[in-house]
Phi, psi and omega in degrees: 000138180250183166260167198290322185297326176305299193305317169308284203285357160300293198296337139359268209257358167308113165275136171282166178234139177249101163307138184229135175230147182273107203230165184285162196303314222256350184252010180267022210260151174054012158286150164286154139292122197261001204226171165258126188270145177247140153288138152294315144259183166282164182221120014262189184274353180212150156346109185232189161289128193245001156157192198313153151146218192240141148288119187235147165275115191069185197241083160203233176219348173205127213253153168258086146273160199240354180191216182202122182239119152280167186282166176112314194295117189288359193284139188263085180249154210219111157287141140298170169296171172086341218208132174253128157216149178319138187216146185238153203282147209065014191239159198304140135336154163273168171294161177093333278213118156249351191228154140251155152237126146339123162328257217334315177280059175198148163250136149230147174233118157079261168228355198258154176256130167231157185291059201311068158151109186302164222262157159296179138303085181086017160321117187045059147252111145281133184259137166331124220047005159330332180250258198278147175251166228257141176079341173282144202268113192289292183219118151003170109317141158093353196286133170239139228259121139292187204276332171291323178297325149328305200279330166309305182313318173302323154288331150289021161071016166247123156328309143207149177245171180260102197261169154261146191292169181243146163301130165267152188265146145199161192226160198222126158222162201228144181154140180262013158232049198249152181229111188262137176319135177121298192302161161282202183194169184208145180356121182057058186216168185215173146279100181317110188234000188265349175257000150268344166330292190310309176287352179269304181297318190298280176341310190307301174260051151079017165248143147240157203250161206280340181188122176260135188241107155234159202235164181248165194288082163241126191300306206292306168280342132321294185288349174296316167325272187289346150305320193290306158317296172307359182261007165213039179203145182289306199278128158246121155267068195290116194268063181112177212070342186271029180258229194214049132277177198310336176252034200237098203231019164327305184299291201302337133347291204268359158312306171317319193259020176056031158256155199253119176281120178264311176204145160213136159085115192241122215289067163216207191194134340286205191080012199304282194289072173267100167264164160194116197236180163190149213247086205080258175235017165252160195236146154261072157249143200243122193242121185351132175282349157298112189314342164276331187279318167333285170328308183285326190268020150282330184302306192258321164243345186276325157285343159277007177260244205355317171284302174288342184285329201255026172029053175277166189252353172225133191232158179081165171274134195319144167237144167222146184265133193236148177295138170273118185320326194195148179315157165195147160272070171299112166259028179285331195060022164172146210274155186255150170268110165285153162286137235197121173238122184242102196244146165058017190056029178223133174263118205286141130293120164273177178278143166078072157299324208323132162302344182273001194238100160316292211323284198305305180340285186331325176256015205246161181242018180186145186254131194255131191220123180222138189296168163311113156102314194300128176228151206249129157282154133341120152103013164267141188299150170216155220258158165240152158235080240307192179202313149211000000 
């Protein structure tokens, strides 16, 4: 048995090999960057309109307007002093251009424009290179790209980029007395629920999964399982079976099958009986079949290996501290990740730790993590970690 800090710095310290691909722009979202990105130009590129109004010639309150510029337009206009012309947001400034004014501060009668109010020096003007400079450095390796980072990306005129490739996945959940929603069931079968959790969390972050398998508790069918799995995937995610009853026959599965076992059964609560072995350059974990226990230790270890593996430069999820709403106590006798809600920037203990208990996750937005033993007043902090 390891500790939760032991357990960490084994997937910690897994080397990896990281695959790199090239994907269109618009299929890139929650990928690294494999390459360090530069602008090719400024950006923007030119003096443009900071909105709707006037391009004004000179500093005063009243104008000769001379045109119009929309945005888009190539047309070259040279203000005089004195001369004004309508402009729309985002279209090139003219030469000249010492102000923009806002519609709403402006009257026109006839051709002339007047001000409410004079105007600054460079008031609503974006200036060229104002975000970027031609050559400057936009994102890391490793940087991962979200929807603004699409759209950075997209101004700059690129089309497609070079990621690190995502793990393919697959999940196995095992038990004979498992059902999938939809089917009847009959008197001591339950429904099977853990491999859309596990594939709902894999989704939240921008992971999917390649194939789901479920066995029934057979030695014979199990190691078939999990061979047929391991022939198309980096990640196996296996759900039950790995404790030590009498049909519980995952570990020895996966012996069989030539993974190399790293660490199993981790000091904590829930989750305890948690493996992770691995077979060359593929990895295994087999995560408790309770369901609340599954969850968690995909939250907490299986997703930071996913993230390094997908060549991110910071993986797991961030822990941050929040005051607690009311005393608490673990008497758990190991430290535990709780279910948790942090409403209001205070943090909840919620009801129905049992590991078998979904409910309470569900309403809840975070596992709350406390040593052996540790007791809390109202308003001490206690680290959290969001979930959602």
């Amino acid at each position: 048995m390891v500790t939760i800090e032991e357990a960490l710095r084994i997937i910690e310290d897994q080397k990896i090999t990281l695959n790199r691909e090239t994907k269109p722009l618009e299929a890139s979202l929650s990928h690294a960057l494999a390459t360090n990105t530069a602008s090719p130009f400024d950006v923007p590129e030119f003096d443009n309109s900071a909105m709707d109004g006037y391009a004004l010639g000179g500093l005063y309150q009243e104008y000769q307007l001379v045109g119009e510029v929309a945005a888009g337009d190539s047309k070259d206009i040279v203000l005089q002093d004195g001369e004004a012309v309508r402009i729309f947001t985002g279209a090139k400034v003219p030469q000249n251009t010492s102000a923009v004014m806002m519609q709403e501060k402006t009257s026109v009668k006839e051709r002339t424009l007047f001000l409410d109010e004079k105007p600054k020096a460079g008031q609503n003007i974006r200036k060229k290179g104002g975000q970027l400079v031609e050559g400057q450095a936009v994102f890391e390796k490793g940087h991962m790209l979200n929807p603004p980072s699409l759209a950075l990306m997209g101004s700059l005129g690129l089309s497609t980029l070079e990621v690190f490739s995502k793990p393919r996945v697959n999940i196995i959940t095992t038990g004979n007395e498992l059902v999938k929603p939809g089917e009847s069931k009959t008197e001591g079968q339950i429904y099977e629920s853990n491999s859309y959790a596990i594939a709902g969390a894999l989704r939240q972050f921008g992971f999917h999964h390649h194939q789901k398998i479920q066995l029934r508790d057979d030695l014979e069918a199990t190691k078939a399982g999990v061979e047929t799995a391991l022939n198309s995937c980096d990640v196996l995610i296996i759900s039950g079976g790995i404790s030590v009853g009498d049909y519980d026959f995952v570990k020895q599965s996966l012996e069989e099958n030539g993974v190399d076992e790293l660490f199993y059964k981790v000091f904590q609560k829930p989750g305890k009986p948690l493996y992770f072995g691995r077979k060359q350059n593929q990895f295994v974990f087999a995560l408790p079949g309770n369901p609340a226990s599954s969850l968690t230790c995909f939250y907490v270890y299986v997703l930071p290996l996913l993230q390094k593996l997908s060549g991110y430069q910071e993986y797991g999820l961030p822990t941050y501290q929040f005051p607690i709403k009311h005393p608490y106590e673990n008497r758990f006798g190991r430290p535990s990740f709780l279910k948790a809600a942090v409403i209001d920037g205070k943090v909840e203990v919620l009801d129905g730790q049992g590991s078998s208990m979904i409910q309470s996750m569900a309403k809840g937005n975070a596992l709350a993590f406390v040593e052996d033993g540790e007791k809390f007043k109202e308003g001490d902090l206690m680290k959290c970690k969001l979930i959602s």
